[in-house]
One Martini backbone bead per residue (centre of mass of N, CA, C, O) as a GRO file, in nm:
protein
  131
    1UNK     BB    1   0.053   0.066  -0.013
    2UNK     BB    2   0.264   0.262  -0.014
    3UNK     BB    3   0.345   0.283  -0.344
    4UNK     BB    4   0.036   0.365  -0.381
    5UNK     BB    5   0.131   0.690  -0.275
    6UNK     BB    6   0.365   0.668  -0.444
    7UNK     BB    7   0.451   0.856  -0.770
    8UNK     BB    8   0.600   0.790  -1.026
    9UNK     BB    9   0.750   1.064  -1.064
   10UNK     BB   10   0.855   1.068  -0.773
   11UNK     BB   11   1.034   0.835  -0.833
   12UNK     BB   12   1.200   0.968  -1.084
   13UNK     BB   13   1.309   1.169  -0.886
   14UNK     BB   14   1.435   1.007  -0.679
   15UNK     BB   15   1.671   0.903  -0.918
   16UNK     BB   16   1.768   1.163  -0.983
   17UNK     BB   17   1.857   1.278  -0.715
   18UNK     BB   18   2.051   0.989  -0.649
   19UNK     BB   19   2.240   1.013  -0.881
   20UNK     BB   20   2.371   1.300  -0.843
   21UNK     BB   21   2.489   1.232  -0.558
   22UNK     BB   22   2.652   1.073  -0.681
   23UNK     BB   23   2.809   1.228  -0.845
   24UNK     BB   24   2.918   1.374  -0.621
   25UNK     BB   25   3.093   1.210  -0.462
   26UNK     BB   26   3.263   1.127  -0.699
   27UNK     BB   27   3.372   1.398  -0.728
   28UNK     BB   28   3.478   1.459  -0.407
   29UNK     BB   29   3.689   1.209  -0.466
   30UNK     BB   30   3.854   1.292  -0.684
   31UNK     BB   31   3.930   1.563  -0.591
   32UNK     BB   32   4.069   1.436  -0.336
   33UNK     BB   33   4.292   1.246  -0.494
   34UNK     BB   34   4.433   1.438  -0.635
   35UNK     BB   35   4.533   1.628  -0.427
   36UNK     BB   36   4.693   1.438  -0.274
   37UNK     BB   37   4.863   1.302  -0.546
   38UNK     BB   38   5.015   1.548  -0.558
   39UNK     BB   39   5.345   1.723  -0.627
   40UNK     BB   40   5.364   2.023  -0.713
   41UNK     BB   41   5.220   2.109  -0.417
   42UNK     BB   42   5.178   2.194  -0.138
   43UNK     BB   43   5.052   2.196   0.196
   44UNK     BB   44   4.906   2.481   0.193
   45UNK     BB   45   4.751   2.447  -0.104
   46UNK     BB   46   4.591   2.199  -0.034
   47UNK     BB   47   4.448   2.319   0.194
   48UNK     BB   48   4.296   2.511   0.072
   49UNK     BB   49   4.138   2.362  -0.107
   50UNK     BB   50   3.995   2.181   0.083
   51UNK     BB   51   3.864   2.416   0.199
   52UNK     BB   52   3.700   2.547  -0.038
   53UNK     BB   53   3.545   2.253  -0.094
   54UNK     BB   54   3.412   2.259   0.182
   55UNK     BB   55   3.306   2.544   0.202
   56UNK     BB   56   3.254   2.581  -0.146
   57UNK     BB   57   3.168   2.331  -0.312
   58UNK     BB   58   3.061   2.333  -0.597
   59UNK     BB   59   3.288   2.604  -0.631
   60UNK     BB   60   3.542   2.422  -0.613
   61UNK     BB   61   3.491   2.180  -0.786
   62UNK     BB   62   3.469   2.353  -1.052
   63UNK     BB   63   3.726   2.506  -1.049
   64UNK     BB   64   3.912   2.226  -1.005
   65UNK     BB   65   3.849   2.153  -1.284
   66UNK     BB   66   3.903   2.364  -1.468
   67UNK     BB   67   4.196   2.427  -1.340
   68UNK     BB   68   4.258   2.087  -1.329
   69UNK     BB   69   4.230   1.886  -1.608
   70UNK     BB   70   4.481   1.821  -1.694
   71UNK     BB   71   4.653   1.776  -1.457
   72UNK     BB   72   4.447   1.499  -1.388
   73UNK     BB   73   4.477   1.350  -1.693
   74UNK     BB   74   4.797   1.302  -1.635
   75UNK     BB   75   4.811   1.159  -1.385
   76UNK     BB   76   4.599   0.948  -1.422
   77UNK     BB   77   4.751   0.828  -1.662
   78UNK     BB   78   5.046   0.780  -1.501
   79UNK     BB   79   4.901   0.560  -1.304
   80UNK     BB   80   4.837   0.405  -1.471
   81UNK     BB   81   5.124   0.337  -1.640
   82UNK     BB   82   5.231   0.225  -1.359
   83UNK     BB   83   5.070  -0.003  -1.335
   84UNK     BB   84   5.121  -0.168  -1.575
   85UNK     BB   85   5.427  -0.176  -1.530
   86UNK     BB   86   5.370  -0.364  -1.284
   87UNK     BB   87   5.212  -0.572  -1.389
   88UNK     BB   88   5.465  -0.672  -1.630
   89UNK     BB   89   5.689  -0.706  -1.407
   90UNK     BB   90   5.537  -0.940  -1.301
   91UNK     BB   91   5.444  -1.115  -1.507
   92UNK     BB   92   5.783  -1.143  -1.592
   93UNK     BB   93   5.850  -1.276  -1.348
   94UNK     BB   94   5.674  -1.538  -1.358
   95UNK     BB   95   5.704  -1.608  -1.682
   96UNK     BB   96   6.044  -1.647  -1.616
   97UNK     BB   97   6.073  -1.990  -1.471
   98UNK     BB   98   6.280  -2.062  -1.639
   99UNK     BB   99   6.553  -2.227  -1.766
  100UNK     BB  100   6.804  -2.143  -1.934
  101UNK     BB  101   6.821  -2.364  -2.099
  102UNK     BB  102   6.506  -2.345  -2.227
  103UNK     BB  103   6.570  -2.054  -2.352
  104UNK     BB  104   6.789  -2.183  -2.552
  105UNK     BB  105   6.615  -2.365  -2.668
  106UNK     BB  106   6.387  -2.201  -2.786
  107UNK     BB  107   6.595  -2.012  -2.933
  108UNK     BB  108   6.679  -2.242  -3.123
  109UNK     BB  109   6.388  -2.348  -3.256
  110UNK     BB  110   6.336  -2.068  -3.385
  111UNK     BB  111   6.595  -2.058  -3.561
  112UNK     BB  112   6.544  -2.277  -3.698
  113UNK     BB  113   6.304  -2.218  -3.815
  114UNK     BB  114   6.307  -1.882  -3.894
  115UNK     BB  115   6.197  -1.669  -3.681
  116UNK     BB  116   6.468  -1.580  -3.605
  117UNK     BB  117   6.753  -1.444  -3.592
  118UNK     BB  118   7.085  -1.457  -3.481
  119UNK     BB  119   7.100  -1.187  -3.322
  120UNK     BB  120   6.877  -1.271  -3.142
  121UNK     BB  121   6.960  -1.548  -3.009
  122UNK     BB  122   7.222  -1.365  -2.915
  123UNK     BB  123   7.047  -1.206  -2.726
  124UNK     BB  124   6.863  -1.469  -2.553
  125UNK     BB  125   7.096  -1.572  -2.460
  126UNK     BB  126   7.227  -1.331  -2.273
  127UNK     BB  127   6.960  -1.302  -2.108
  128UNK     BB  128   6.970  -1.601  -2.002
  129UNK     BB  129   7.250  -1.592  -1.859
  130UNK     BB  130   7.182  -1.324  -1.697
  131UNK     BB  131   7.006  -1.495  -1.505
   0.00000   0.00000   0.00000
């Protein structure tokens, strides 16, 4: 009988009032992770924008959007890329558990084969042997 007493619209507009409040929670944890996570400036400075946009959040997170949206999108890049890289030397650490035996059979494999050159064998050589 709840149900019965909201209106299709007064939920509509309940799930849009809503979504927008996430959409800003999303946008002052963004905005917060990025001031602490810059290191271009100090720590008086980081404190000023943290005070501006709890005190005036609205025009604070807006102002912090439009003037440091560049620098927002390279850091962002940046950690991706950290990351990636973090993750390959990971990979590459664990799938590189052959022995240097196995890796030089392997690039012998390739060089009969005719998929590398000598040129590689002997990169590849050099790279098993030096593990």
């Amino acid at each position: 009988m709840v149900a019965a007493d909201y209106p299709f619209l007064d939920l509509l507009w309940t799930m849009v009032l809503f979504f927008l409040f996430f959409i800003w929670i999303w946008l002052l944890i963004t905005v917060f992770a990025d001031i602490f996570r810059r290191r271009d400036i100090g720590g008086f400075a980081k404190a000023l924008w943290i005070i501006f946009v709890i005190v005036l959040p609205y025009i604070g997170v807006l102002l912090y959007l439009i003037i440091e949206h560049n620098g927002m999108a390279e850091r962002s890049q940046q950690q991706m890329q950290r990351s990636q890289q973090q993750f390959d030397d990971y990979v590459q650490s664990v799938a590189a558990k052959q022995s240097p035996t196995e890796q030089i059979a392997h690039a012998k494999e390739l060089l009969d084969a005719g998929t590398i050159s000598q040129a590689e064998f002997d990169s590849l050589k050099a790279k098993a042997l030096a593990v």
